[in-house]
ZADO-1210 file (C-alpha; in nm, 4 decimals, padded with zeros to 6 digits):
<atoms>
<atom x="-01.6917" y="-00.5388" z="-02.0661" code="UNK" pos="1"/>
<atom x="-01.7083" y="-00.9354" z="-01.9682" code="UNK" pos="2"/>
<atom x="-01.9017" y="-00.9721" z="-01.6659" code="UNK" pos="3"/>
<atom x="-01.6196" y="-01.1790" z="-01.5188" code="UNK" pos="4"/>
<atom x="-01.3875" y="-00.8964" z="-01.5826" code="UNK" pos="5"/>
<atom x="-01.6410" y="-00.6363" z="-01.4574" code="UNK" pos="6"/>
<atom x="-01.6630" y="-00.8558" z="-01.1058" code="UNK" pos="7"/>
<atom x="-01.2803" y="-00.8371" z="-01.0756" code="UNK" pos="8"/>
<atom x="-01.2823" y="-00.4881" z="-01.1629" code="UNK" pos="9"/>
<atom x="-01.5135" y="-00.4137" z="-00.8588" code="UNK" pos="10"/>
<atom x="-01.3717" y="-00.6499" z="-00.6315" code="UNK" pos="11"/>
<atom x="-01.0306" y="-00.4452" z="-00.7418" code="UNK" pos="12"/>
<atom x="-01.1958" y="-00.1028" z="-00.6514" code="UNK" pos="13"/>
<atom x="-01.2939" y="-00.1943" z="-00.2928" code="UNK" pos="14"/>
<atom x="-00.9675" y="-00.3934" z="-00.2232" code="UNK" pos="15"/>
<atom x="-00.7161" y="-00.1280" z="-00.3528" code="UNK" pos="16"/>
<atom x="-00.9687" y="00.0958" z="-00.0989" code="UNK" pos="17"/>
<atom x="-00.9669" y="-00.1245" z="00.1785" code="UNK" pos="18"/>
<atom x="-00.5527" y="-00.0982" z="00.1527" code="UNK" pos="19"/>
<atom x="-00.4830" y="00.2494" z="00.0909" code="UNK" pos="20"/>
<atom x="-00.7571" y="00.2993" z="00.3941" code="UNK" pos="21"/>
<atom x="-00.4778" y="00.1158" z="00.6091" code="UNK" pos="22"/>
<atom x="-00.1805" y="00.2611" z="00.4553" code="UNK" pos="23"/>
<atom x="-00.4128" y="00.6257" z="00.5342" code="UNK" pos="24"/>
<atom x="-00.4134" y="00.4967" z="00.9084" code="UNK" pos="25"/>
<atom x="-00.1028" y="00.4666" z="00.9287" code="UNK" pos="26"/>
<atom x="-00.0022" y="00.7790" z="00.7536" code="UNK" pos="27"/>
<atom x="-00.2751" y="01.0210" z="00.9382" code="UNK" pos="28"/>
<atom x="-00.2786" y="00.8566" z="01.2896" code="UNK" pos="29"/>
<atom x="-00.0933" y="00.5810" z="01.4214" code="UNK" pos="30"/>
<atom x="00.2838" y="00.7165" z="01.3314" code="UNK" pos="31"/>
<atom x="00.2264" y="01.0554" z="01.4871" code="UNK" pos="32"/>
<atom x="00.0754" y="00.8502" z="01.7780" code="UNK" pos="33"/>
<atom x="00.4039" y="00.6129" z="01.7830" code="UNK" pos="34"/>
<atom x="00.5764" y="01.0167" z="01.7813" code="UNK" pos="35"/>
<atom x="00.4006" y="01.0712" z="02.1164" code="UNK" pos="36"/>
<atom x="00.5243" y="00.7838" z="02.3274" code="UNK" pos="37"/>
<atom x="00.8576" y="00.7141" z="02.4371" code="UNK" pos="38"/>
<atom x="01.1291" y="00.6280" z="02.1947" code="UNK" pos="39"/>
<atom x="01.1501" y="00.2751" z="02.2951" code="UNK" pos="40"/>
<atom x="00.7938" y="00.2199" z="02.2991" code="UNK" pos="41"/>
<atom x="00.7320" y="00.3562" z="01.9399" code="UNK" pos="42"/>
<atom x="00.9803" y="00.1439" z="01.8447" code="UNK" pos="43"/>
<atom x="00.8539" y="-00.2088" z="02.0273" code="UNK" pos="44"/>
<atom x="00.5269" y="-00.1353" z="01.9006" code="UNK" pos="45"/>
<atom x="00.6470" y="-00.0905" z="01.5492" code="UNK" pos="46"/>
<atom x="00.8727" y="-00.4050" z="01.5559" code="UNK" pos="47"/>
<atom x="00.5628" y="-00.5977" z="01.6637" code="UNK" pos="48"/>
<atom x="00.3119" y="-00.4608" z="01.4092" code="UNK" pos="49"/>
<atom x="00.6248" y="-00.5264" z="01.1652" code="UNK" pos="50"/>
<atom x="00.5895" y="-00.8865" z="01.3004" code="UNK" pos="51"/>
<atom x="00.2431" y="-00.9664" z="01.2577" code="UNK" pos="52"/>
<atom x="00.1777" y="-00.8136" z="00.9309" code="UNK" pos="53"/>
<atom x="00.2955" y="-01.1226" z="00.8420" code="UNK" pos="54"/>
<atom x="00.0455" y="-01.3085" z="00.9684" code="UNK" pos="55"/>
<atom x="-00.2929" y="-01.1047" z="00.8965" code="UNK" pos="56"/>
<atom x="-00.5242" y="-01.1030" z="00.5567" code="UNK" pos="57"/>
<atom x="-00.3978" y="-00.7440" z="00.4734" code="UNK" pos="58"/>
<atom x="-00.0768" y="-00.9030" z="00.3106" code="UNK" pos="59"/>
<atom x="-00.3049" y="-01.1460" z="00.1466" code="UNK" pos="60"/>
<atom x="-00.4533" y="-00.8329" z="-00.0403" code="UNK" pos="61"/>
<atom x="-00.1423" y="-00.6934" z="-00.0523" code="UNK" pos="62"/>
<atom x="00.0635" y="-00.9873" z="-00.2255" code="UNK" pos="63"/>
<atom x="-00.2964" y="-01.0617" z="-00.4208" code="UNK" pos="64"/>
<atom x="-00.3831" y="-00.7405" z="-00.5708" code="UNK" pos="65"/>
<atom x="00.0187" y="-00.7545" z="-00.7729" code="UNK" pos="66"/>
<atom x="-00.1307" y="-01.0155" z="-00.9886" code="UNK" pos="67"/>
<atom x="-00.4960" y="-00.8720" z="-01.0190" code="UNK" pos="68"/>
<atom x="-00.3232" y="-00.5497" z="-01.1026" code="UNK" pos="69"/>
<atom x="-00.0914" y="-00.7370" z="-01.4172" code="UNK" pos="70"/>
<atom x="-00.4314" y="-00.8995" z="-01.4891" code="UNK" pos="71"/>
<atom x="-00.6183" y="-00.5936" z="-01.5264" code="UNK" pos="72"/>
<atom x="-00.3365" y="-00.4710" z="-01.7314" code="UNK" pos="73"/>
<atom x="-00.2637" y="-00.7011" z="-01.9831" code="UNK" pos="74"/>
<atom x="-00.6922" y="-00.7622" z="-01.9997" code="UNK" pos="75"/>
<atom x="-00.7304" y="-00.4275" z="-02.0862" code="UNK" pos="76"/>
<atom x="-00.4012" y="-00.3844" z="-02.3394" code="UNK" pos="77"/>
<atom x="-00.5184" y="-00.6758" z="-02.5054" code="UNK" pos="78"/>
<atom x="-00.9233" y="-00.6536" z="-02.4939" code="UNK" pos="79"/>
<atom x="-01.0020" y="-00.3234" z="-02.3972" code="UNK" pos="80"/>
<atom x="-01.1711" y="-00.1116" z="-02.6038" code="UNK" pos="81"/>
<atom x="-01.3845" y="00.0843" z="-02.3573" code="UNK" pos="82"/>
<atom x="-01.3065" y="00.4379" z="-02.2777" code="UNK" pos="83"/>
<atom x="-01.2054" y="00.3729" z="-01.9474" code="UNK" pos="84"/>
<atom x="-00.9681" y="00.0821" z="-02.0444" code="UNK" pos="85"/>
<atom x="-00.7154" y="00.3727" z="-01.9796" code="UNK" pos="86"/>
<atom x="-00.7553" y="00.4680" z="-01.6932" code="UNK" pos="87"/>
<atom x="-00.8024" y="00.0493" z="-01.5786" code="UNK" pos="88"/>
<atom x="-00.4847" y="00.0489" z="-01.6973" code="UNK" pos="89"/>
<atom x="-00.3493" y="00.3255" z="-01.4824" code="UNK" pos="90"/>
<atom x="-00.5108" y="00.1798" z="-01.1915" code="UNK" pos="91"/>
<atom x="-00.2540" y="-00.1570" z="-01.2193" code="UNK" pos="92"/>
<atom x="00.0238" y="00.0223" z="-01.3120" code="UNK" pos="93"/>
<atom x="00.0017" y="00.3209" z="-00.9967" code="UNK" pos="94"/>
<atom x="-00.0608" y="-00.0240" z="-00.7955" code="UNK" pos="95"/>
<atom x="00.2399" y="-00.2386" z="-00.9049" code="UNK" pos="96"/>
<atom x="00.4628" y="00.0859" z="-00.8736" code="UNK" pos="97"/>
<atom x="00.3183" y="00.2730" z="-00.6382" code="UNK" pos="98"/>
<atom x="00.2479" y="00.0741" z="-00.3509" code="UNK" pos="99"/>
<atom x="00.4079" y="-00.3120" z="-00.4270" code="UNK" pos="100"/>
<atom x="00.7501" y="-00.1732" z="-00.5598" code="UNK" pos="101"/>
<atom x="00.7891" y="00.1131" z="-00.3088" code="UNK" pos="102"/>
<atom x="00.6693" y="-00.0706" z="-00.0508" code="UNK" pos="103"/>
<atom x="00.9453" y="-00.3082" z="-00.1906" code="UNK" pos="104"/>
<atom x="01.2150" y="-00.0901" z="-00.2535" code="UNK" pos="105"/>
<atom x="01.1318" y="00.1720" z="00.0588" code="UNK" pos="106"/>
<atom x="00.9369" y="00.0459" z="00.3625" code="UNK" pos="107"/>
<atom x="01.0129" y="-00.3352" z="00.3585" code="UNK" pos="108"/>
<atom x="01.4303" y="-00.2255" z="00.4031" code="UNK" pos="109"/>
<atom x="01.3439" y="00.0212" z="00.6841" code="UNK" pos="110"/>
<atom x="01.1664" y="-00.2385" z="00.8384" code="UNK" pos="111"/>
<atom x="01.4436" y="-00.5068" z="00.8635" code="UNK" pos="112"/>
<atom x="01.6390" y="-00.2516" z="00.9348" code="UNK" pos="113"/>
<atom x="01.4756" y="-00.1717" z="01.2023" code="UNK" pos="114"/>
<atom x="01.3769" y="-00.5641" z="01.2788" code="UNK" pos="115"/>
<atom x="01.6747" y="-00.6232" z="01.4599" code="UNK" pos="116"/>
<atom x="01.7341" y="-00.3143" z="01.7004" code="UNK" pos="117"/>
<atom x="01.7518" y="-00.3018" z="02.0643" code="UNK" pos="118"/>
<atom x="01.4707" y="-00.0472" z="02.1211" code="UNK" pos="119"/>
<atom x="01.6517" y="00.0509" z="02.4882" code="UNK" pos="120"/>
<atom x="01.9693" y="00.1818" z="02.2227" code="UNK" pos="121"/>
<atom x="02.0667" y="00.5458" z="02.1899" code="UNK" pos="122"/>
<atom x="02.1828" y="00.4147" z="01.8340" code="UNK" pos="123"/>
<atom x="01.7827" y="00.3162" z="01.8300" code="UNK" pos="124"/>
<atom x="01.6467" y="00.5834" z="01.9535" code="UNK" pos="125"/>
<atom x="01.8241" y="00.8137" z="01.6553" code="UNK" pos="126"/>
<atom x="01.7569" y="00.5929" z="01.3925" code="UNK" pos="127"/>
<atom x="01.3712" y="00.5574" z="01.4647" code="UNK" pos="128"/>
<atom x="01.3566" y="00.9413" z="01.4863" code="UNK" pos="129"/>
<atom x="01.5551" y="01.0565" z="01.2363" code="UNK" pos="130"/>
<atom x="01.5307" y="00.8120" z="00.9888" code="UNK" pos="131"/>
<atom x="01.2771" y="00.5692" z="01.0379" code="UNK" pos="132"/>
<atom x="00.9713" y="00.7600" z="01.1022" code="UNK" pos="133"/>
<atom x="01.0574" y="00.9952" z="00.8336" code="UNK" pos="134"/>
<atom x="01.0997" y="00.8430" z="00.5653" code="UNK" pos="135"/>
<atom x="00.8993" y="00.5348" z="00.6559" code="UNK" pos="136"/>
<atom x="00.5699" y="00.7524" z="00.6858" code="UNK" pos="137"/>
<atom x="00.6713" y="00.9053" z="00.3378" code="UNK" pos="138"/>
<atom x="00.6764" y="00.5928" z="00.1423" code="UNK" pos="139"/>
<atom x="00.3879" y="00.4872" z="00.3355" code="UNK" pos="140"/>
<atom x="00.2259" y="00.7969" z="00.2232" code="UNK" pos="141"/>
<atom x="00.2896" y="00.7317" z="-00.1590" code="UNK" pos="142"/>
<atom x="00.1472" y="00.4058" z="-00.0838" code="UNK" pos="143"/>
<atom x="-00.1959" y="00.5864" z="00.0257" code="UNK" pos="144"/>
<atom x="-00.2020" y="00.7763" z="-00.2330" code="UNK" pos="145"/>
<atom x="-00.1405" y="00.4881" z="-00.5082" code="UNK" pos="146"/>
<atom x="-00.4211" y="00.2792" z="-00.3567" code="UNK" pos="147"/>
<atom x="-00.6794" y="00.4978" z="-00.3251" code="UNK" pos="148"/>
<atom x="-00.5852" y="00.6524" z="-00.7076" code="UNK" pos="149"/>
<atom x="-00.5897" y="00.2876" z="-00.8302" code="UNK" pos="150"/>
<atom x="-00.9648" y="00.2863" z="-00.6764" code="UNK" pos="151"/>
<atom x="-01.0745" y="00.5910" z="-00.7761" code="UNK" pos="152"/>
<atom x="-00.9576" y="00.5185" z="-01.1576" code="UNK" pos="153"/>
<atom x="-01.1315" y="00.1659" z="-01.1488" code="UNK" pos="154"/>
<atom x="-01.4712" y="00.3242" z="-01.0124" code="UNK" pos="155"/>
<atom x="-01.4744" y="00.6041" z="-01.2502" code="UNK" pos="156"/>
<atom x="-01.3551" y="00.3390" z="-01.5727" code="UNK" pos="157"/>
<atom x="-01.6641" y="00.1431" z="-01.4249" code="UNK" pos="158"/>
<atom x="-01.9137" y="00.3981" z="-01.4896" code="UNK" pos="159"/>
<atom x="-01.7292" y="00.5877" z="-01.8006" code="UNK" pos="160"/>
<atom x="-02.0401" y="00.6134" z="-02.0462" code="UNK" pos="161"/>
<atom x="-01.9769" y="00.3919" z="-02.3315" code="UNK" pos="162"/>
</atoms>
């Protein structure tokens, strides 16, 4: 393995960790804490987080690691020959579909969904609980789970015995 491509693969590890450690936040502690306060202050909380997502260096990883991901892909379809170039290549792949597309597909439409709402709303109130939360801290979930797998496979692809 290049030593340029052995950097990236580390640097990969620790930021697909250091995401699915935030997605795991979410998912173990801060929902069910947003469950435990009123209705309308989950709900202005959420909208607010929602907001400055936007504006903090986790989406830099997040919109980042799409393109490390296809790199460590096509690197390792094209040059690997290393036993772990598999499991490299599983890493991208449960990445680009398990966190950036659902996260695409699932969490970002929830959230402009919920952008908009009038968190003092009955109509609120029922969407956040019974839709919302749900479903939001499922996808967000998956997204856990694909982050930390993507880490785990780079890690163990690292120290494979050649």
């Amino acid at each position: 393995m290049a030593t340029w491509f052995s950097v990236v693969a580390v640097l990969s590890a620790l930021a697909y960790a250091v995401l699915g450690g935030v997605f795991l936040a979410f998912s173990d502690f801060i929902m069910r804490a947003l469950d435990r306060v009123s209705e309308p202050t989950g709900v202005d909380t959420m909208q607010a987080i929602n907001r400055q997502v936007f504006r903090a260096l986790f989406m830099l990883l997040f919109i980042g690691m799409a393109p490390v991901s296809l790199l460590l892909i096509v690197h390792e379809i094209g040059w690997g020959a290393a036993p772990g170039s598999y499991m490299i290549i599983g890493a991208g792949v449960l990445y680009m579909l398990g966190c950036f597309v659902s996260t695409a597909a699932r969490n970002v439409p929830l959230n402009q969904a919920l952008h908009p709402m009038d968190s003092s709303s009955s109509e609120t109130h029922r969407y956040w609980r019974e839709v919302y939360r749900p479903r939001w801290t499922t996808w967000n979930s998956v997204r856990t789970v694909a982050c930390l797998g993507a880490s785990a496979l780079v890690m163990f692809a690292l120290i494979w015995p050649i």
